[in-house]
PALUMNU-245672 format. One record per residue (C-alpha): x, y, z. Coordinates in Angstrom, 1 decimal. Layout:
[site [X; Y; Z]]
...
# end
This chain:
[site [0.0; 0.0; 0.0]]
[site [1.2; 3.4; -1.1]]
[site [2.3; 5.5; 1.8]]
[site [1.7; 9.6; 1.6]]
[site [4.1; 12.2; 2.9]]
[site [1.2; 13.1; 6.0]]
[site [0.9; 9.2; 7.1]]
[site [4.3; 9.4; 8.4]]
[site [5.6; 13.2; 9.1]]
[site [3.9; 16.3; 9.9]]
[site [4.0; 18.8; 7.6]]
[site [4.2; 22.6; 9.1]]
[site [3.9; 25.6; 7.4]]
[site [5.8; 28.2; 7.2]]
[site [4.6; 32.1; 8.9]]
[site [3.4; 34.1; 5.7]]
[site [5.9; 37.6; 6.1]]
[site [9.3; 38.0; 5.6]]
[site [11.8; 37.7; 8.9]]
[site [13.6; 40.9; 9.7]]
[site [17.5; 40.9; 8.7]]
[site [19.6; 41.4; 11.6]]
[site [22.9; 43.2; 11.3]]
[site [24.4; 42.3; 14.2]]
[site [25.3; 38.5; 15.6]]
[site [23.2; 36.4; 13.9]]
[site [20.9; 34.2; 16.4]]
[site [20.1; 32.0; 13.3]]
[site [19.3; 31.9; 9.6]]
[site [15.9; 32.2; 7.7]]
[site [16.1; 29.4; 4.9]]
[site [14.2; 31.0; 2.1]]
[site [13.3; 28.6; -1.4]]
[site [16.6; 29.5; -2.5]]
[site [18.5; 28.1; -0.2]]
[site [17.5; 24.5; -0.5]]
[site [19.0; 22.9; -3.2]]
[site [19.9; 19.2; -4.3]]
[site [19.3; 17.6; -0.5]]
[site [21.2; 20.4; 1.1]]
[site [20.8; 24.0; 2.9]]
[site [23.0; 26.5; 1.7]]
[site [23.6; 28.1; 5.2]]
[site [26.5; 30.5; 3.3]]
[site [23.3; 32.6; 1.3]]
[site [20.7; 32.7; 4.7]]
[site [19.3; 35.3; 6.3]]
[site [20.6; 36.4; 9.5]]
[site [18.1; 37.0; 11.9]]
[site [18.5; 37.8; 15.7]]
[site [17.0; 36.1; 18.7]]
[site [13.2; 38.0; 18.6]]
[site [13.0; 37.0; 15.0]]
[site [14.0; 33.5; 15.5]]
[site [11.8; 32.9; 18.6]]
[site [8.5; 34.3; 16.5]]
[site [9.1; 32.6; 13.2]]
[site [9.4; 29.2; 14.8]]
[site [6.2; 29.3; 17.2]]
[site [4.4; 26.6; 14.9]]
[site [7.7; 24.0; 15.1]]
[site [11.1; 24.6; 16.0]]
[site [13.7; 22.8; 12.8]]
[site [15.3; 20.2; 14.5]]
[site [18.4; 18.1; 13.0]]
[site [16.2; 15.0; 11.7]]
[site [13.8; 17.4; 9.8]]
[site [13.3; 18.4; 6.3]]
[site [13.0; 21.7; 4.7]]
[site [10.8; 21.5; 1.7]]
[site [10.4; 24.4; -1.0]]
[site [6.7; 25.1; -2.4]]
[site [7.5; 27.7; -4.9]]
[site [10.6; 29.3; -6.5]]
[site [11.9; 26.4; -6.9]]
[site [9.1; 24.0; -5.9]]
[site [9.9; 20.8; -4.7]]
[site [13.6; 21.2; -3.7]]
[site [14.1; 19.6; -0.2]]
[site [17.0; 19.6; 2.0]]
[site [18.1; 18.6; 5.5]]
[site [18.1; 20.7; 8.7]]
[site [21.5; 21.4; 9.6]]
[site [23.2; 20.4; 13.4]]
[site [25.6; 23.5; 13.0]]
[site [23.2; 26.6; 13.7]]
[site [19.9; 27.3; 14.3]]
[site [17.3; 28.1; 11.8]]
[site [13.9; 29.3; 10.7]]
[site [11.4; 28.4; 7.8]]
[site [11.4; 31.2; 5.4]]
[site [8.2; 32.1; 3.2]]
[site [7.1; 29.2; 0.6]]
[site [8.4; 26.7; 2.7]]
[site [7.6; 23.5; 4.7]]
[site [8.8; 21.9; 7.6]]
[site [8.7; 17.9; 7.1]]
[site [8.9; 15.8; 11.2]]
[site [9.1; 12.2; 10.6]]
[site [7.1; 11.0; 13.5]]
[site [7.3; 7.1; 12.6]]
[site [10.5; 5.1; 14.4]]
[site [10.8; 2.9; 11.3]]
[site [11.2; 5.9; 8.9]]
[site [14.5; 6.8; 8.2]]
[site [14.3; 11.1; 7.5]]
[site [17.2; 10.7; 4.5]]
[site [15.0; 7.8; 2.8]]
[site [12.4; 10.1; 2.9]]
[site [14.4; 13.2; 1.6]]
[site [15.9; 10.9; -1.5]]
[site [12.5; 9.8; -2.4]]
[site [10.6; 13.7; -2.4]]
[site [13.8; 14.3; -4.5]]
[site [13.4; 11.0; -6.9]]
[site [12.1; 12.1; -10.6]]
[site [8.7; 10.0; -10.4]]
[site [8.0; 12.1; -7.2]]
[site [8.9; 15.4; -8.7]]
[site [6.7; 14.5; -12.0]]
[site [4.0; 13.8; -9.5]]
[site [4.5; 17.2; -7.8]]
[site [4.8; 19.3; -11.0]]
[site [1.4; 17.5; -11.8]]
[site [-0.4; 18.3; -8.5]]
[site [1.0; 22.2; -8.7]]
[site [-0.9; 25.5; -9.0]]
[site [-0.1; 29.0; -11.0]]
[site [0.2; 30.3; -14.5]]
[site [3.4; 32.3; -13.5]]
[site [5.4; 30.6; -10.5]]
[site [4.3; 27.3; -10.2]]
[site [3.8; 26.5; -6.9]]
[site [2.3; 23.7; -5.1]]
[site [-0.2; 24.0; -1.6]]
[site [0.6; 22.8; 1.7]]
[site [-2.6; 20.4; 1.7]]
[site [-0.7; 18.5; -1.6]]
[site [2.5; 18.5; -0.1]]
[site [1.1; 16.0; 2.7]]
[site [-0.3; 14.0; 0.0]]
[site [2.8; 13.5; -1.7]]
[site [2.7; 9.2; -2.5]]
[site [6.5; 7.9; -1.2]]
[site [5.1; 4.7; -2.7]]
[site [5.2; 1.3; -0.3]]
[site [7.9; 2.0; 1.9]]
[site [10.3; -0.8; 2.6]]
[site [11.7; -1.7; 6.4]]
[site [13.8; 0.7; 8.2]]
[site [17.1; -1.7; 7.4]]
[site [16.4; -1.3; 4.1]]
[site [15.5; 1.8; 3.9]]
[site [19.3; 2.3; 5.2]]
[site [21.0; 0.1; 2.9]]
[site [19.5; 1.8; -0.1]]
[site [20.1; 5.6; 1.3]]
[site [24.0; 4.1; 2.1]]
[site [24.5; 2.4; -1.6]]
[site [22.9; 6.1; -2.7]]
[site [25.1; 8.0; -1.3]]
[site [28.3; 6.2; -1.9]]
[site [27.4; 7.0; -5.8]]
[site [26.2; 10.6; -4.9]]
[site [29.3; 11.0; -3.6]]
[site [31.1; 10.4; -6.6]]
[site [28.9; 13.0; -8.4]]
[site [29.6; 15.7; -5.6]]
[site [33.5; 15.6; -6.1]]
[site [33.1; 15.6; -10.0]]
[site [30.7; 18.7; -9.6]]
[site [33.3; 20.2; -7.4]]
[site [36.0; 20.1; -9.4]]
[site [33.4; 21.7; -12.4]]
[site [32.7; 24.0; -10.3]]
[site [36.5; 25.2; -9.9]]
[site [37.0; 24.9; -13.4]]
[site [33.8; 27.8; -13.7]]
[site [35.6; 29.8; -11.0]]
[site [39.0; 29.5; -13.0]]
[site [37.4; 30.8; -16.5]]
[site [35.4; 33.8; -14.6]]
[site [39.1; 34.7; -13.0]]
[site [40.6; 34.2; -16.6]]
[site [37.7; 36.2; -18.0]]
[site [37.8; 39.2; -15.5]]
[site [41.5; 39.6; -16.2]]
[site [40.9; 40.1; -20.0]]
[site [38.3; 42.5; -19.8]]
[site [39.8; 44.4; -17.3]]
[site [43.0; 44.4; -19.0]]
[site [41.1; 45.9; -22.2]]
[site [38.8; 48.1; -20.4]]
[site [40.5; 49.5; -17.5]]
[site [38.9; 51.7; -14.9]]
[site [37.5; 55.0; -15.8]]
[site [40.4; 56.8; -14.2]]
[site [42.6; 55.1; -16.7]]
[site [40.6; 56.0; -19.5]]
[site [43.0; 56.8; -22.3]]
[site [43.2; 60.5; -23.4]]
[site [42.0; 59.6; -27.2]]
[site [38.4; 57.9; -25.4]]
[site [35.6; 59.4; -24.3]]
[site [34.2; 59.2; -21.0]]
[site [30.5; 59.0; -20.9]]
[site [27.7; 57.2; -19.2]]
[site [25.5; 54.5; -20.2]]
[site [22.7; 56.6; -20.8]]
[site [24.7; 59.1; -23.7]]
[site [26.1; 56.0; -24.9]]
[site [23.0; 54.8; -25.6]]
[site [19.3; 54.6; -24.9]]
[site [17.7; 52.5; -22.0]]
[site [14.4; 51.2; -21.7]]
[site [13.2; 48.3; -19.1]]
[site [11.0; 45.7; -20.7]]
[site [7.5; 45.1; -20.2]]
[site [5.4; 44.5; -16.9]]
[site [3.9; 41.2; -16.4]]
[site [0.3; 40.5; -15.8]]
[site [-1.9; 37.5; -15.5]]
[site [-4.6; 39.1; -17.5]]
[site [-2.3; 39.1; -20.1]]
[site [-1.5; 35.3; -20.6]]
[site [-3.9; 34.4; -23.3]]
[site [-5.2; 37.4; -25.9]]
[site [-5.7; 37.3; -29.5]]
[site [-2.0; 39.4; -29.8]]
[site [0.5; 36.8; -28.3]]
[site [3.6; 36.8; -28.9]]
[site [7.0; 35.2; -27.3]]
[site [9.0; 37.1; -24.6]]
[site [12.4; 36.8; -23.3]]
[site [12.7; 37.1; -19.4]]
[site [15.9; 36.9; -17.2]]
[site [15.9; 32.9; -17.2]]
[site [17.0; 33.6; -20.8]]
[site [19.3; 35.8; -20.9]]
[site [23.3; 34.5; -20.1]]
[site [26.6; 35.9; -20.6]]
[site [26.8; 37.1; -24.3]]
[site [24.5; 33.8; -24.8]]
[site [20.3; 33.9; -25.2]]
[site [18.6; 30.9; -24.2]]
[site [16.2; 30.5; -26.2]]
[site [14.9; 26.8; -25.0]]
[site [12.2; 28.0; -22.8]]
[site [10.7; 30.6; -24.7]]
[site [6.5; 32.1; -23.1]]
[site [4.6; 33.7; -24.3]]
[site [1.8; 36.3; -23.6]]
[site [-1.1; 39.3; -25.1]]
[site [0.3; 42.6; -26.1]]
[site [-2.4; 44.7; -26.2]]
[site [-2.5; 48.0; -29.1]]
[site [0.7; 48.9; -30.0]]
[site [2.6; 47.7; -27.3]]
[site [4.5; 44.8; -28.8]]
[site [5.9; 47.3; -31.1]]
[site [7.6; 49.2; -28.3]]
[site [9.0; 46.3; -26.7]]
[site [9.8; 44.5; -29.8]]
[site [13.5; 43.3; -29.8]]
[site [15.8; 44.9; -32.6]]
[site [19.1; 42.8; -33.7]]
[site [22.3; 44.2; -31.7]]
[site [20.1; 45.1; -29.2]]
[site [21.8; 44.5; -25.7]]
[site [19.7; 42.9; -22.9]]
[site [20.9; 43.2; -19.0]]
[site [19.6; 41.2; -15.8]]
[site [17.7; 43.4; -13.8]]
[site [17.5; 41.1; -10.6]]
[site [19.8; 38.3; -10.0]]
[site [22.0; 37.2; -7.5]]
[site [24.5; 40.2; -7.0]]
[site [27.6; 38.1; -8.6]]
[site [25.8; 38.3; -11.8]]
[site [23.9; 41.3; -12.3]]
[site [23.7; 42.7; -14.8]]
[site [24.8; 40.1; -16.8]]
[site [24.4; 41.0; -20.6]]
[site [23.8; 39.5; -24.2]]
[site [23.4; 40.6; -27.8]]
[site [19.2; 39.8; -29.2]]
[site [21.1; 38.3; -32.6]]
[site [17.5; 38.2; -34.7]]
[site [16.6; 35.0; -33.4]]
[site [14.1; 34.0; -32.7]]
[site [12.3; 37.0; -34.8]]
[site [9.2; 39.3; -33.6]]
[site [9.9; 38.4; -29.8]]
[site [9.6; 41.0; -26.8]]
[site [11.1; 41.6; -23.4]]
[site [9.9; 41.7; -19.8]]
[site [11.2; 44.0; -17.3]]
[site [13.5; 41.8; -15.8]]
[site [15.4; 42.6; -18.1]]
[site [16.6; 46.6; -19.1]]
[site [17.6; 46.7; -23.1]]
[site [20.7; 49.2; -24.3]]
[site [20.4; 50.2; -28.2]]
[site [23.6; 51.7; -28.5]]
[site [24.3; 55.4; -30.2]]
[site [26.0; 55.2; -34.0]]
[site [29.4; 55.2; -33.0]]
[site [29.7; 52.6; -30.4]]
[site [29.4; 48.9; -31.5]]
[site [27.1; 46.6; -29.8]]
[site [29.9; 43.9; -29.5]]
[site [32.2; 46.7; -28.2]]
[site [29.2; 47.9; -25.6]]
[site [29.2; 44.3; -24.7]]
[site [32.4; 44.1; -23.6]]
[site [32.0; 46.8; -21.1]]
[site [28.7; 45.1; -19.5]]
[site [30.4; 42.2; -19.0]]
[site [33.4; 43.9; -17.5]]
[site [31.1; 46.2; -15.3]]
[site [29.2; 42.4; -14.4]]
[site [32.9; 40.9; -13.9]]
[site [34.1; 43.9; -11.5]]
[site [31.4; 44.4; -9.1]]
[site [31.1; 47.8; -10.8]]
[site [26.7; 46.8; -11.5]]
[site [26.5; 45.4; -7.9]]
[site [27.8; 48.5; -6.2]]
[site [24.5; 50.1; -7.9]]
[site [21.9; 47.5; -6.4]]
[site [19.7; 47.2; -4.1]]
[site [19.2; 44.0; -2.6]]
[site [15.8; 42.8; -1.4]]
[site [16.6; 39.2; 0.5]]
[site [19.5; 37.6; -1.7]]
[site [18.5; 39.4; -5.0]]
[site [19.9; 42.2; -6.4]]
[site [18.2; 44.7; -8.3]]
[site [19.8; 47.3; -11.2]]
[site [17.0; 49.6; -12.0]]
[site [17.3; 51.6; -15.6]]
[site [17.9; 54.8; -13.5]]
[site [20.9; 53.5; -12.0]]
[site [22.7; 51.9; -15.0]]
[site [22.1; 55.4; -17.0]]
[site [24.4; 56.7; -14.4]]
[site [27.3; 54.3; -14.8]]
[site [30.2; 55.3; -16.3]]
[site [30.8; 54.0; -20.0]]
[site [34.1; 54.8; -22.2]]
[site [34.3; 55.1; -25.8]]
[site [37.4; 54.8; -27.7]]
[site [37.5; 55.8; -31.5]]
[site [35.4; 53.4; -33.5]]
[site [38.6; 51.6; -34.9]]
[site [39.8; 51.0; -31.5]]
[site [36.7; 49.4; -30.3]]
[site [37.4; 46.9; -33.5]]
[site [40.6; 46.1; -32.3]]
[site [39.4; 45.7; -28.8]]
[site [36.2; 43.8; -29.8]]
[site [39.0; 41.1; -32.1]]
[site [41.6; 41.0; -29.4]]
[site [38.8; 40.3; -26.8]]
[site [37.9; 37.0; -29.3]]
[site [41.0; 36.1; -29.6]]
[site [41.6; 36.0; -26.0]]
[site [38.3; 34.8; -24.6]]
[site [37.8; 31.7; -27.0]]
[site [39.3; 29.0; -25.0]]
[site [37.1; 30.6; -22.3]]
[site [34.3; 30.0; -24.5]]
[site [34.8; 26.5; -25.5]]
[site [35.3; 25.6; -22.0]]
[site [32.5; 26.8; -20.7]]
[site [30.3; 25.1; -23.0]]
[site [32.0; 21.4; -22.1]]
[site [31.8; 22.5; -18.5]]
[site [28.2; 23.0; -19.1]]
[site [27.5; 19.5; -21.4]]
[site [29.3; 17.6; -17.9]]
[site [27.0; 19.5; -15.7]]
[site [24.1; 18.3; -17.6]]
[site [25.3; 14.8; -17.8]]
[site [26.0; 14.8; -14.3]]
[site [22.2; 15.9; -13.6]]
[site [21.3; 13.0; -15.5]]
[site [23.3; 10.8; -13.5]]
[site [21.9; 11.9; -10.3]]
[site [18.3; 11.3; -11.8]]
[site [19.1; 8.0; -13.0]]
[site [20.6; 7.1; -9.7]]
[site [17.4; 8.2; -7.5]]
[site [15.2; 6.7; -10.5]]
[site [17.2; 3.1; -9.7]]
[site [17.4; 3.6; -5.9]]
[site [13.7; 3.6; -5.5]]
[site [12.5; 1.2; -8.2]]
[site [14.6; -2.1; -6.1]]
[site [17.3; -2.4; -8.4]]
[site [20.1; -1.4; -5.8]]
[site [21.9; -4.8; -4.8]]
[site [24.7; -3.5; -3.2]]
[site [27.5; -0.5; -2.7]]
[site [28.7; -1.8; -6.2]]
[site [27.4; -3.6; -9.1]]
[site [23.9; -4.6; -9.9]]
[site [21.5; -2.6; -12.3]]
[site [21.5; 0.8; -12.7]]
[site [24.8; 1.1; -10.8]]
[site [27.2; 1.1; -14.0]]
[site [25.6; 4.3; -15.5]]
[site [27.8; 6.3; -12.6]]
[site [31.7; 6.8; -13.4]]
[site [34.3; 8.1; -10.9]]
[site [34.3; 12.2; -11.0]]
[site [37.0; 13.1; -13.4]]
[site [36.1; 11.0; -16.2]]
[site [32.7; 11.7; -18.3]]
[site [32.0; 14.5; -15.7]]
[site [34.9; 16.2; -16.0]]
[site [35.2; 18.2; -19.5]]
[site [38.4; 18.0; -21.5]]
[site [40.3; 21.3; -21.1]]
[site [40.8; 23.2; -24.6]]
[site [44.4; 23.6; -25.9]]
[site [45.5; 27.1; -24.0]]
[site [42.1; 27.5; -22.3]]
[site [43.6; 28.8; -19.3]]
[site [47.0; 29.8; -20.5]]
# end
């Protein structure tokens, strides 16, 4: 017999309002969506809070080591464990999971909300036609299917983890091969753009806003998700590092004329408005494809003036991204930054002669390909080692674990530094 989430835990929710900052010593931490990802809580990007805050936000339940975090919205269904090493507080959107059953093991419980079949089963059961969320009433009702006995339950959480392991040290070492090509990237822009006091005598100092024009994209609105005027939209979630994403395209009604406003224009330059602060602002050229497509405002697009080049502009948004120089114009509401259009317009923007910015804009592609290629086999290992991980919880949960090695399943999973880890391009990081 199927056993759900409620016939074994309770299920508490958290207090709807945000918990106060504190900017002294922190009592503990409010754990937000954000900062439960893949199993874990990411203590390092929680909100301090001090003792009054703690003690009100945890009158329902006080997280205890043994519980489980679980994320309704933004990202929904993320679940991780309750840390031993400080104290913490449910943040909005989230759930506090209590295993009340002795013969429930908390980490078979946490591998199995995170197991793909689970996940499809929550996407299914969720709510919203902009964040997709899913209600506290469904989140007791998640099935865990028929549970097997405690000892088992162990052995297959201690076979998983032996193989998740393997993953984690593989996605560590991907993860210092992104920090090497952002320190590699940093140095060449900066190199070719220095700081405005360095400016060379022959450019011209400027702001963003003579450089150019600036416009934020279009508001949001759920009346606005089906109309007889639809057309796509990009939003922040598509917009990378001189990359668009163009994957996961929405679409919603332009009413009038507006789609003709907010239309996108080839060599038009698009910039995060919120993101986490170590890449806002983060920028890419609209290339033309795909055609007749619009923008939201989370993102703020810069057409630039006749003698500036888009690819030259590019440069120094990325470099501004790169330095800090975008963050030091935020505001941050809880762990996202925000870079409104009036702020950018006020940042400093050179502009060397036009053949200059060719030479820079070559050089700059001379330099930065091995960066480039990189980055894109760093990204094809990340994705295979997602793939992994959901083949591993798909196997751990369908009785095809036999043992901490071999049997079914098992020989999809190779030791971090093999498939994981991509191949390093001839003078990628010279």
């Amino acid at each position: 017999m199927t056993t759900l989430l409620h016939d074994i835990a309770r299920v508490v929710d958290c207090e709807h309002k945000t918990a106060p900052r504190t900017e002294g010593e922190p009592y503990g931490y409010s754990i937000g969506t954000r900062e439960v990802r893949d199993g874990r809580i990411k203590l390092t990007a929680a909100k301090p809070i001090d003792r009054q805050a703690f003690e009100e936000w945890t009158r329902r339940a006080v997280p205890a080591p043994g519980n489980l975090i679980f994320s309704r919205e933004a990202p929904m269904g993320e679940v991780g464990e309750v840390p031993r090493q400080a104290r913490v507080a449910l943040g909005q959107r989230t759930v506090l999971v209590q295993i009340e059953s002795s013969q429930v093991s908390h980490r078979y419980v946490k591998y199995r909300l995170m197991a793909p079949d689970t996940q499809l089963w929550i996407k299914r059961h969720s709510a919203g036609s902009t964040v997709l969320h899913i209600n506290v009433s469904d989140v007791k009702r998640i099935p865990l299917g028929i549970l097997p006995d405690l000892l088992e339950q162990e052995r297959i959480v201690e076979v998983l983890e032996d193989h998740l392991s393997r993953l984690s040290a593989g996605s560590a070492y991907l993860n210092a091969a992104k920090q090497r090509v952002r320190v590699l990237t940093k140095s060449v822009l900066n190199a070719l753009i220095p700081d405005v006091a360095d400016y060379p005598a022959a450019w011209e100092s400027t702001t963003v806003s003579k450089a150019g024009t600036v416009e934020l994209g279009r508001q949001r609105h759920p009346d606005w998700h089906t109309g007889q005027n639809m057309h796509p939209y990009l939003r922040v979630a598509n917009v990378f590092e001189d990359r668009i994403d163009t994957t996961d395209l929405m679409e919603m009604h332009w009413p009038g004329d507006t789609f003709d406003r907010f239309r996108l224009e080839p060599d038009d330059i698009l910039l995060n408005e919120g993101q986490s602060p170590e890449w806002l602002g983060r920028p890419a050229i609209y290339r033309g494809v795909p055609e007749d497509v619009g923008f939201t405002n989370s993102l703020v697009r810069f057409k630039a003036r006749e003698d500036v080049l888009p690819e030259f502009a590019l440069l120094v948004f990325r470099r501004h991204m790169h330095t800090g120089r975008f963050r030091q114009e935020s505001r941050i509401t809880t762990n996202i930054a925000h870079l409104s259009a009036t702020r950018l317009k006020k940042i400093e923007f050179p502009v060397p002669p036009i053949d200059e910015q060719r030479s820079i804009v070559e050089t700059a592609a001379l330099r930065l390909d091995g960066a480039k290629r990189l980055e894109v086999e760093i990204a094809r290992s990340e994705n295979r080692a997602q793939s992994l991980r959901r083949s591993l919880l798909s196997y751990a949960f369908s009785g095809q674990f036999s043992g901490a090695s071999g049997g079914p399943g098992t020989e999809a999973v190779e030791e971090p530094g093999d498939e994981i880890a991509p191949p390093v391009p001839e003078g990628a990081l010279s």
